[in-house]
C-alpha positions in Angstrom: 127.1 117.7 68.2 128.3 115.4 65.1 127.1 116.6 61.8 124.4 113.8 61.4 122.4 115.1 64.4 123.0 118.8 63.2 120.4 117.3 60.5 118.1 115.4 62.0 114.9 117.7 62.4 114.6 119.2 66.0 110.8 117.7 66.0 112.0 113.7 65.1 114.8 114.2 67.5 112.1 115.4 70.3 109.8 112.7 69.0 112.7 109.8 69.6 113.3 111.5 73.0 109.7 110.9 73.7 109.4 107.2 72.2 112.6 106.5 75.1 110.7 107.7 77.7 107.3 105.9 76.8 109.6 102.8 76.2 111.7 103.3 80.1 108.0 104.2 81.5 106.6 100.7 80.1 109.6 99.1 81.5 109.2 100.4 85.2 111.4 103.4 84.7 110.9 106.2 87.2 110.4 110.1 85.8 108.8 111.3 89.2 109.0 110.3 92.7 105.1 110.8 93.8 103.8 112.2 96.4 102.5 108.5 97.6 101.5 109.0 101.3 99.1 112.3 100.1 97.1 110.9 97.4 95.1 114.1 97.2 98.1 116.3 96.6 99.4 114.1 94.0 96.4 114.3 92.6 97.2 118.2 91.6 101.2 117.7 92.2 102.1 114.2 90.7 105.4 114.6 93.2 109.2 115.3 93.0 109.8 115.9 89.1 113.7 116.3 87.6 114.8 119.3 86.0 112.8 121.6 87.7 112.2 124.0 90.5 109.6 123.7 92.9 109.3 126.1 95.9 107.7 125.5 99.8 106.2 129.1 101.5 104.5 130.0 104.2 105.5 132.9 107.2 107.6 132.1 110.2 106.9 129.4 112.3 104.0 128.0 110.1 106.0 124.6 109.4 107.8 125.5 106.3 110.6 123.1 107.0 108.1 120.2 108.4 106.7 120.6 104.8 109.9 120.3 102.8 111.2 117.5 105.0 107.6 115.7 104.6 107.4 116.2 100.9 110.9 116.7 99.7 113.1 114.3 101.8 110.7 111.5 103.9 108.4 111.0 101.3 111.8 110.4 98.2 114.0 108.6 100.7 110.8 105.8 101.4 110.3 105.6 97.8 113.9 105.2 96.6 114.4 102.4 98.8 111.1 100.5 98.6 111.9 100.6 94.4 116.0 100.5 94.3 116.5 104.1 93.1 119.9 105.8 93.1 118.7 108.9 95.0 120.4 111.5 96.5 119.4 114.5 98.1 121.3 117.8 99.3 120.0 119.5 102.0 121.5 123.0 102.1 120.3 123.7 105.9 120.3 127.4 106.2 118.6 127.9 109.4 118.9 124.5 111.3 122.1 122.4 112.3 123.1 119.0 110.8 122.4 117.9 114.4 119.1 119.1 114.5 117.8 118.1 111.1 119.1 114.6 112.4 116.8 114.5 115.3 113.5 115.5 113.2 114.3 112.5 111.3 114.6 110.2 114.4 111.4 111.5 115.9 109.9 111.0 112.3 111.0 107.9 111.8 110.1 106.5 115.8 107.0 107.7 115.4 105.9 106.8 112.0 106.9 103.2 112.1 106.5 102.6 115.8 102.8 105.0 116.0 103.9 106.6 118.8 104.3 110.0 120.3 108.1 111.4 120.6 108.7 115.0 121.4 111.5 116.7 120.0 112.5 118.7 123.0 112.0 115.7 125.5 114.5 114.1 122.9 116.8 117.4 122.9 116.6 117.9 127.1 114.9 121.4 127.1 111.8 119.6 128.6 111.7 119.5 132.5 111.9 115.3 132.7 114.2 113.3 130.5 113.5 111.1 127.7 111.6 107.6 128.8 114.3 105.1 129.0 112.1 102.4 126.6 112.2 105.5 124.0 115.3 105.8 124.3 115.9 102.2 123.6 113.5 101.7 121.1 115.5 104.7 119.3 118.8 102.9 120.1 116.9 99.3 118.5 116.5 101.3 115.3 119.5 103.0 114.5 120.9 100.9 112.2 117.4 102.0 109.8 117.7 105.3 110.4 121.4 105.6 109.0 120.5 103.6 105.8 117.3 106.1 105.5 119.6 108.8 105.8 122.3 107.3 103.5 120.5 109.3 100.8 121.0 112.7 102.3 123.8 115.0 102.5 123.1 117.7 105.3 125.3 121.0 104.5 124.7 123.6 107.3 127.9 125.7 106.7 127.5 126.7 102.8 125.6 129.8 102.5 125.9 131.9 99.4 124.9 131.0 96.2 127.9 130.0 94.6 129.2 127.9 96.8 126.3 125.8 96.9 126.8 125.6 93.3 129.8 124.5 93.6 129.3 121.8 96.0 126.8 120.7 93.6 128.8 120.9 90.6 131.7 119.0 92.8 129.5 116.1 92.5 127.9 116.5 89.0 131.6 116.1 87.7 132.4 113.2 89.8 129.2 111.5 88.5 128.5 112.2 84.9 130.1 114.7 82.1 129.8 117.9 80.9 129.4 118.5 77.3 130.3 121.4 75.0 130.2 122.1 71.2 132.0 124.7 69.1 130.1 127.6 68.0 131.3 130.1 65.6 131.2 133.0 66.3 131.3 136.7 63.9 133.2 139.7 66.1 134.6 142.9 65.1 137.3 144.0 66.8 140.9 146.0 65.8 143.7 144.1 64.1 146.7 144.4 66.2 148.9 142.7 63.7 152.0 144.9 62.5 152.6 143.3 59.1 148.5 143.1 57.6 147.3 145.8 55.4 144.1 146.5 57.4 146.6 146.9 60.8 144.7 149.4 63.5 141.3 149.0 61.5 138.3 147.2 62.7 138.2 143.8 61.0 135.7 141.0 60.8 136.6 137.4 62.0 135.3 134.2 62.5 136.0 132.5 66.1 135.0 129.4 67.8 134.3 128.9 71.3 133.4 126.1 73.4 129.6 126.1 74.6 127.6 124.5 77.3 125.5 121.3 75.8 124.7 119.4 78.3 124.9 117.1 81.1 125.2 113.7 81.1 124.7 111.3 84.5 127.1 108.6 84.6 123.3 106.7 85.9 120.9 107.8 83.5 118.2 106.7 86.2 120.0 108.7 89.1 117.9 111.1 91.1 118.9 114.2 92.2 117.4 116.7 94.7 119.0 119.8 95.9 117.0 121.7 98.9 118.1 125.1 100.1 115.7 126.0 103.0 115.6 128.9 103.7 116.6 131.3 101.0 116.1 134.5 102.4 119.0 133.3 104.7 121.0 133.2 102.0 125.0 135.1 102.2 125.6 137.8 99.9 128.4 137.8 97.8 130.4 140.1 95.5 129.1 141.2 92.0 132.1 139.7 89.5 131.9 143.0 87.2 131.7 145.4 89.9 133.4 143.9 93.2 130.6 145.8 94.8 128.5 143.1 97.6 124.7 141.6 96.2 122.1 142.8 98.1 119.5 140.5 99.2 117.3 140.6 96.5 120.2 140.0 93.9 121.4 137.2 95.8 118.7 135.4 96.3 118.2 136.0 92.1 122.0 134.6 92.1 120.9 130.9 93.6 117.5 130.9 92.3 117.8 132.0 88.6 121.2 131.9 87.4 122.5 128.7 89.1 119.2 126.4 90.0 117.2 127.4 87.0 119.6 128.1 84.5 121.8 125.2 85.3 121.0 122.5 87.9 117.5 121.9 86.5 117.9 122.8 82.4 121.2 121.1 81.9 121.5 118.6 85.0 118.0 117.5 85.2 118.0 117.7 89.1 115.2 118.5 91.1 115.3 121.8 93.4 113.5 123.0 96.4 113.9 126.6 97.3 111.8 127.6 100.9 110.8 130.9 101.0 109.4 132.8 103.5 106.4 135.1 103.6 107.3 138.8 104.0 106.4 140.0 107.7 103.6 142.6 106.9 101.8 139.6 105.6 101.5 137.9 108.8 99.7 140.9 110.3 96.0 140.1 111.5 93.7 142.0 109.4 90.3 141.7 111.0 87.2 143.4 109.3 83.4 141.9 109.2 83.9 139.2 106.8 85.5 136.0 108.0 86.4 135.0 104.2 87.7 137.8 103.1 90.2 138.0 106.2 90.9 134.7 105.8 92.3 135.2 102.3 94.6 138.4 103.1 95.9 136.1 105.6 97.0 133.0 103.4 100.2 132.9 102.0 100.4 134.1 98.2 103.1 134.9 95.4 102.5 138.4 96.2 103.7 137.7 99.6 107.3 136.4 98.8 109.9 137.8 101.1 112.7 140.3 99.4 112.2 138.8 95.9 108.5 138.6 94.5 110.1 137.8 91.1 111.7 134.4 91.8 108.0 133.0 91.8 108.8 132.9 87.9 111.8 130.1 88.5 109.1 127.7 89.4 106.9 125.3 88.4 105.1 124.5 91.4 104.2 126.9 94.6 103.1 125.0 97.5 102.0 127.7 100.2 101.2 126.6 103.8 98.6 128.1 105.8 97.6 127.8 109.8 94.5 129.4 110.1 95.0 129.2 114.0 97.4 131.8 113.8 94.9 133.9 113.2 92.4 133.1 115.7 90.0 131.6 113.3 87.3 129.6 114.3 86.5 127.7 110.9 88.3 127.5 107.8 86.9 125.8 105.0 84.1 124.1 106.9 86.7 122.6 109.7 86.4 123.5 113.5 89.8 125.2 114.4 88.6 125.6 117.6 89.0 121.8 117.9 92.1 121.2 115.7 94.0 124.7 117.0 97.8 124.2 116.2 97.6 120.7 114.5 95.8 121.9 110.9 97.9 123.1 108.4 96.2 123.9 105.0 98.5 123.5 101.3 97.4 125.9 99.2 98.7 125.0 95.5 99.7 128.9 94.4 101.4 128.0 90.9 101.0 124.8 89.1 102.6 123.5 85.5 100.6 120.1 86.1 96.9 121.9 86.6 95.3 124.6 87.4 96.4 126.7 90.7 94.4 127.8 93.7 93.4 124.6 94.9 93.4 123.4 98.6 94.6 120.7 100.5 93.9 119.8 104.5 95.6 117.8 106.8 96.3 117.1 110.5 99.8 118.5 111.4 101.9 116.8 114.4 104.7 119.8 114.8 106.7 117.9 117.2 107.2 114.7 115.0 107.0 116.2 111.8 103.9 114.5 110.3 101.1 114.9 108.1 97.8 113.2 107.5 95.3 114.4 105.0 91.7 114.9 106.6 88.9 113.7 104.9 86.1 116.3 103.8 84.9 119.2 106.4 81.5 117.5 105.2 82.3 113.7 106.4 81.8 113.7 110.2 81.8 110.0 110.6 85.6 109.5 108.8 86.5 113.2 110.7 86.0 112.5 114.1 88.7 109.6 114.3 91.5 113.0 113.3 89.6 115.4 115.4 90.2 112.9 118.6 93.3 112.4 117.4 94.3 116.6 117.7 92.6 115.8 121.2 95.8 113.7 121.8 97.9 115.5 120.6 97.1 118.8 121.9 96.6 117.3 125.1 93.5 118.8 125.7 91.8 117.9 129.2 88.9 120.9 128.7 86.5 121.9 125.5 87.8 123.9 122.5 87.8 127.5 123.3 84.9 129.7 122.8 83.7 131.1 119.2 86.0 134.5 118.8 83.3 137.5 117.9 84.4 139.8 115.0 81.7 142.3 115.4 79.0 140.6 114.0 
């Protein structure tokens, strides 16, 4: 930092920071990548914003991943090429292999563009019949857009402690931008060890610079990256520098989260992160008393509920927590019939929010085997709800009426 700018006021340097980003806005520059295909959400979450953390829970087998691939990786990849933006995203695949992650983007991708049905495991061969041969070509027809779609991604599946993610990361932020440091002085006491000075094996007082972490800068000011790490209660422990002694879970899940995604990928890179985390177990239990609400709400997910490190709900700015009230056995949730949606509702529930207030709710008809989303109109609006509710018919392939009303003792 020159000694011009070590004058300048902190608040007119802010102020000129801000008056460049109102200028880049007005010329078409992007500072979010919004969540365009879920107007609702984007109401409450304007979308994938740099330099900070956002975070995807919800217990096992809920659609966790579906989520983060929906929000975090679909939704970026069809804006970035629709407007020209140097995007790239890591996808730290904890849980799932490279191969795998590839196929939920083929079915995806068939079936959002094509509106058809494709089943992963028909895809995969764990089905009894094959894959129809016109699938199969109309997959082969599109390959060529499914590579450039996934151009943007880099799928990891064999780094698994925190600090080799980092430095995968940090591999590419020095290959694409530098890292800046400024001399601070610094005032230490400590014993002079010099034979010939008067004050020799006496504490003395001296002045010593060392180099300190500025900041980063992109060799693309308009690059945009996103690091996901899904899940991160998978994470590998590693050793404790000081100590030599192996993290626990709870410290190295602290390790990636805090002290390398907080601290450093999202204050001084400005890159987006995702972090999945799953809902402890003994949240998932069914808690049944006479009060449909109140059940309900022990059931949905909730900071409370984070599994092996309640604290790292503090890293974030956004919580998005995803609930299937079917799980459960509930009938109605939030005015919708689950009897007649079962599997294919999945509720968002906004748990922590810098962008507005927290708590609120967002529906949507979920299609598990091609990863996709579609927000439902009000529980109130019949006439626009029937079109989703015959289309959870479909996809449920239901031949029979939704099952009978469960009775909780009322």
């Amino acid at each position: 930092m020159d000694e011009l700018e070590d004058k300048t006021g902190k608040v007119k340097r802010r102020v000129d920071e801000l008056k460049k980003i109102k200028s880049g806005k007005d010329s078409g520059q992007i500072f979010c990548i919004p969540f365009s295909d879920y107007p609702k959400l984007s109401q409450s979450v304007p979308g994938v914003v740099p330099g900070m953390i956002q975070m995807v829970t919800a217990s096992s087998g809920v659609g966790k991943t579906q989520v983060t691939k929906a929000l975090y990786v679909r939704q970026p990849l069809e804006y970035a090429l629709k407007h020209n933006i140097n995007l790239k995203i890591f996808y730290f695949a904890l849980e799932e292999s490279e191969q795998e992650f590839i196929d939920t983007m083929i079915c995806n991708f068939i079936s959002s563009r094509c509106n058809i049905q494709m089943d992963i495991l028909t895809l995969q061969g764990f089905r009894q019949k094959s894959l129809d041969q016109n699938l199969m070509d109309l997959i082969d027809s599109h390959i060529d857009d499914v590579e450039t779609l996934l151009e943007k991604v880099e799928i990891i599946d064999s780094v698994y402690n925190p600090t080799g993610i980092y430095k995968y990361c940090r591999d590419y932020a020095d290959k694409n931008g530098t890292h800046l440091y400024e001399d601070k002085e610094f005032i230490k006491t400590k014993i002079d060890k010099n034979f010939d000075s008067p004050t020799y094996n006496k504490k003395i007082t001296v002045k010593e610079k060392i180099k300190v972490y500025d900041r980063y800068v992109p060799d693309d000011p308009n690059a945009f990256t996103i690091v996901i790490v899904d899940h991160i209660s998978l994470l590998a422990s590693e050793k404790i520098k000081d100590t030599g002694q192996m993290m626990n879970q709870h410290q190295t899940m602290a390790q990636w989260s805090t002290n390398y995604a907080l601290k450093q990928i999202t204050k001084h890179w400005n890159w987006a992160v995702v972090n999945v985390i799953q809902q402890e177990q003994s949240g998932e239990k069914e808690q049944f008393t006479n009060k449909g609400e109140s059940i309900q709400k022990k059931t949905e997910p909730s900071l409370a509920g984070f599994a092996n490190n309640k604290e790292l709900q503090r890293d974030a700015k956004v919580v998005i927590g995803v609930y299937s009230p079917d799980r459960y056995g509930f009938d109605d949730y939030h005015g919708y019939d689950i009897r007649r949606f079962r599997d294919c509702f999945r509720g968002f529930k906004i748990l922590k929010n810098r962008f507005g207030p927290p708590n609120k709710y967002f529906h949507y008809l979920f299609d598990g085997a091609t990863n996709r989303f579609k927000e439902l109109p009000k529980a109130d609006d019949s006439n626009e709800l029937v079109m989703y509710e015959l289309a959870a018919d479909k996809l449920l392939g239901r031949t029979s009426s939704p099952r009978k009303p469960k009775n909780f003792g009322n």
